[in-house]
C-alpha positions in Angstrom: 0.0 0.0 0.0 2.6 2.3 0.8 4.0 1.6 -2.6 1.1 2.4 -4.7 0.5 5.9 -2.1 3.8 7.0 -3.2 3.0 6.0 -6.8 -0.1 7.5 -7.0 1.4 10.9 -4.9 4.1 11.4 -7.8 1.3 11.1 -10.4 -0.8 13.7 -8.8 2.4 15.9 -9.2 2.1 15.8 -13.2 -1.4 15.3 -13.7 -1.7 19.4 -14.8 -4.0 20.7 -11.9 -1.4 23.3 -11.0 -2.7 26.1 -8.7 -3.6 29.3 -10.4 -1.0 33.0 -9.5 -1.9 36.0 -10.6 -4.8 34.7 -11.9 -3.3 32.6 -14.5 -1.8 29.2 -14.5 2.4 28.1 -12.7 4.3 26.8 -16.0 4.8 22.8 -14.3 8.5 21.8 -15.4 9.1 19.6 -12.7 7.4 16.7 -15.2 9.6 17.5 -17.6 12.8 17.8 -15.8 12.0 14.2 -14.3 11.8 13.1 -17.9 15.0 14.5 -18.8 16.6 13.4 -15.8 15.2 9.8 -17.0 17.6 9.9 -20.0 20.4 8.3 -20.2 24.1 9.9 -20.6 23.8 9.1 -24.3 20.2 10.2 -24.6 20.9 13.7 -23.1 24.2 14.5 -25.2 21.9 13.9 -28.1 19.4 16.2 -27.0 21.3 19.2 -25.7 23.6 18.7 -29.1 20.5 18.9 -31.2 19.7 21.7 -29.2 22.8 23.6 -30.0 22.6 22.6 -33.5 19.0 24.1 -34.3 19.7 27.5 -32.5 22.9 27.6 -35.1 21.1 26.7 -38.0 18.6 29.6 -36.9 21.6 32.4 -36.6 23.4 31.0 -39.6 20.0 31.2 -41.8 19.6 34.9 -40.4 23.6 35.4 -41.7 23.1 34.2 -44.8 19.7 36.5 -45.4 21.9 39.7 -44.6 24.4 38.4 -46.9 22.4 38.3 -49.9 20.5 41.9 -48.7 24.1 43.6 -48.6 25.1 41.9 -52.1 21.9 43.0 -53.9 22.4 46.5 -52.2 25.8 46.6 -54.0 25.0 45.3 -57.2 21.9 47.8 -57.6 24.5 50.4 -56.3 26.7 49.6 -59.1 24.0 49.5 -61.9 24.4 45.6 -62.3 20.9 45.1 -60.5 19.8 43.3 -63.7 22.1 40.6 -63.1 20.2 39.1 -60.2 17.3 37.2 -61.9 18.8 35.9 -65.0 16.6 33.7 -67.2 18.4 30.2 -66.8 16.8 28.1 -69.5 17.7 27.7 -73.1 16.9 31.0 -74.8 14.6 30.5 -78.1 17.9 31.2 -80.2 19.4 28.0 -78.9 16.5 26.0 -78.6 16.1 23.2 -82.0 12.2 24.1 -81.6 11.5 27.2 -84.0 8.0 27.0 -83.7 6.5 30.8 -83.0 4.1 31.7 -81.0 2.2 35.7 -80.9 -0.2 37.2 -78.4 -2.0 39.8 -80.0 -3.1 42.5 -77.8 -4.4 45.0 -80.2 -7.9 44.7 -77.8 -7.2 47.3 -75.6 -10.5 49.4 -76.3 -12.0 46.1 -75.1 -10.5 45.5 -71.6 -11.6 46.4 -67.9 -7.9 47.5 -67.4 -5.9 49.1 -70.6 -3.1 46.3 -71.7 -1.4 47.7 -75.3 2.0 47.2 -74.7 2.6 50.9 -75.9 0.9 52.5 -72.9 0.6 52.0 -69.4 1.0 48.3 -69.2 4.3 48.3 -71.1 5.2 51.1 -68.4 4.9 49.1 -65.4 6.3 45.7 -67.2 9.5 47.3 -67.8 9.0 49.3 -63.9 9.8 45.2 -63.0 13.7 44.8 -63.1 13.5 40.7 -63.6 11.3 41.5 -66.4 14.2 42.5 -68.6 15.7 39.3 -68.1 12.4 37.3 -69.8 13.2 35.7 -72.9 10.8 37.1 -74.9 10.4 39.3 -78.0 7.7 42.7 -77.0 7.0 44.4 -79.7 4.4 47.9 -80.3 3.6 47.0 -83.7 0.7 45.3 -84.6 0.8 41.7 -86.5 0.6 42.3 -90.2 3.8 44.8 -89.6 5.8 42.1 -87.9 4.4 38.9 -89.7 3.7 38.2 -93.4 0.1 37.7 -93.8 0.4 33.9 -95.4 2.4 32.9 -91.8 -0.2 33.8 -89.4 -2.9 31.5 -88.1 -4.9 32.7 -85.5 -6.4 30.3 -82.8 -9.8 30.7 -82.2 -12.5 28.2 -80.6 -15.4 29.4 -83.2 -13.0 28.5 -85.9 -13.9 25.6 -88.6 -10.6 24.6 -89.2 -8.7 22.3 -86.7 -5.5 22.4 -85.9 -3.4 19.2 -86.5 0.1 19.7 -86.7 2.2 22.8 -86.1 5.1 24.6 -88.4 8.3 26.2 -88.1 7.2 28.4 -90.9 3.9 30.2 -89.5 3.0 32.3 -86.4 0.4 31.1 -83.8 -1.6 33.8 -82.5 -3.6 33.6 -79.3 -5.8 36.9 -78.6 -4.8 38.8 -75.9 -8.4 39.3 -74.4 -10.0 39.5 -71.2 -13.4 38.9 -72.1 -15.1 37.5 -69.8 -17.5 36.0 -72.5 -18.8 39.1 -73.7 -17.0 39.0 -76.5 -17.6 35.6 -77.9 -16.4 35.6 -81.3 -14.4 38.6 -81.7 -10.9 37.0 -82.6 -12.9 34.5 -85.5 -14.1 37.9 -86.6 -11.1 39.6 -86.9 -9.1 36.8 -88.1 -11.3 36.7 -91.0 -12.0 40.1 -91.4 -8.2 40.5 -92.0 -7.9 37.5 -94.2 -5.9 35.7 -91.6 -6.1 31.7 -91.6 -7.8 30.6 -88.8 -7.9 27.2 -86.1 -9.4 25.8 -83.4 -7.3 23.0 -81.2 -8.6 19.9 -81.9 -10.4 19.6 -78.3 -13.6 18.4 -79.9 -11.4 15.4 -81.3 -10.0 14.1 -78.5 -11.4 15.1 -75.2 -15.2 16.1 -73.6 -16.0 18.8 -71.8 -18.8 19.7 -69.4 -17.8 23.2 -69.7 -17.0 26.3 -72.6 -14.0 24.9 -74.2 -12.4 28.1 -74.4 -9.1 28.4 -72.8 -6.6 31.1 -71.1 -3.7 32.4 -73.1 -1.5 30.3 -70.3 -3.4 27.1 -71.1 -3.1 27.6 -75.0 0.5 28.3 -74.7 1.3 25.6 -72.6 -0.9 23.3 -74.9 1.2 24.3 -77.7 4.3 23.8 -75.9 3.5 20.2 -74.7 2.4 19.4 -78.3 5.5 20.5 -79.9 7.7 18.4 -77.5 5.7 15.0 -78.1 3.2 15.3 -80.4 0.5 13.7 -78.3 -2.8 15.9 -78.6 -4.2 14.1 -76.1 -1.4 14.3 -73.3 -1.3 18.1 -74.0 -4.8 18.3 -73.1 -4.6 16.7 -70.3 -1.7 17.6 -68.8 -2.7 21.7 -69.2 -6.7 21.8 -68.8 -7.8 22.2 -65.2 -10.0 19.2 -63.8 -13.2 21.4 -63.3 -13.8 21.8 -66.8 -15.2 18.2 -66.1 -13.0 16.8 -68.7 -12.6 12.8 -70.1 -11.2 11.3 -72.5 -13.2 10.8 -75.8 -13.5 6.8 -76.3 -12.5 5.7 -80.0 -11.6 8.6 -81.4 -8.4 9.9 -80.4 -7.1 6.0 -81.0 -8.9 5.3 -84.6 -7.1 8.9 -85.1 -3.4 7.5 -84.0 -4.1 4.3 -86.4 -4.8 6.3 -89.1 -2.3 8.1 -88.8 0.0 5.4 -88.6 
């Protein structure tokens, strides 16, 4: 009995009901310093060295963030601020795909916030330092002053034509529009208003969708860019479109289309 008194005595001790100061609660580390007294030699080295090892880490991560503050200070000081986002892929120059790729966006009159790359939007893209870095070709000029007429084919969802294969030798033109759907139509019209050739990506022939199967500029561009690495139609789709436009793939087609093409 006198066993389990003391027993139960020492429990009582660590069971939290600590008496209220101040009205608030006594921090108990009498538990806890049992426990570590507990440990063996071994077990305690461990501890107190992991100890010391964390509160380094912590003061040699703060070093290191005032080390890179003071160099950027110094290279901005210097004028060589440019230099500390560098684009660190292959640039398009030295890249074996040639395939080209336009965003027109000549719809400025159309947008909730003005986006022609000759006024205010053009201002604060070049405001962002890394933004000189991009590997990317901004021009003013609008598309028949930069492109032959024959090389352009404009990608548009209303469009009768579909896409199968893509070129080196013509431009892919995605619009530039924030429409919000009250717009529907307006690059087909344009396109053809111009006399450009026109296409639609062959969604219809290889996918279903619950939804509109118009796209965002990033989706189109990244469609294109999986397409032109493996030539799968299919994969592109699915490896860009977002999973609430309810999308599956379209049984028998897409495979009869493969064979065929085989």
């Amino acid at each position: 009995m006198g066993c389990e008194s003391d027993f139960a005595n020492s429990s009582n001790q660590c069971d939290g009901n600590v008496p209220e100061k101040n009205g608030g609660m006594l921090e108990d580390t009498s538990c806890e310093n049992k426990n570590i007294n507990r440990l063996s030699k071994k077990a305690l080295k461990r501890l107190i060295g992991r100890e010391k090892w964390l509160e380094r880490r912590k003061v040699k991560r703060l070093q290191e963030k005032q080390r890179k503050k003071e160099k950027r200070a110094a290279l901005k000081k210097v004028g060589l601020g440019q230099s500390l986002r560098r684009f660190r892929g292959k640039s398009m120059e030295q890249s074996s795909c040639k395939i080209r790729v336009a965003i027109d966006m000549s719809f400025d009159t159309l947008m909730f916030y003005i986006t022609s790359f000759d006024g205010s939007c053009r201002e604060i893209y070049d405001s962002i330092e890394s933004n000189q870095n991009q590997d990317i070709f901004l021009k003013a000029e609008p598309l028949q002053d930069l492109f032959k007429p024959y090389e352009i084919v404009y990608l548009t969802a209303e469009s009768e034509n579909v896409l199968t294969h893509l070129e080196d030798s013509k431009v892919y033109v995605i619009g530039g529009l924030v429409d919000h759907n009250s717009e529907k139509g307006l690059c087909y019209e344009l396109a053809r208003r111009k006399g450009y050739a026109h296409a639609r990506l062959p969604i219809d022939e290889f996918v279903e969708m619950k939804t509109r199967k118009v796209l965002t500029i990033n989706h189109v561009f990244e469609i294109l860019a999986h397409f032109s690495e493996n030539g799968d139609w299919e994969k592109a789709f699915f490896a860009v479109i977002p999973s609430r436009k309810g999308m599956s793939k379209k049984i028998g087609i897409g495979n009869a289309s493969e064979t065929s093409g085989k």
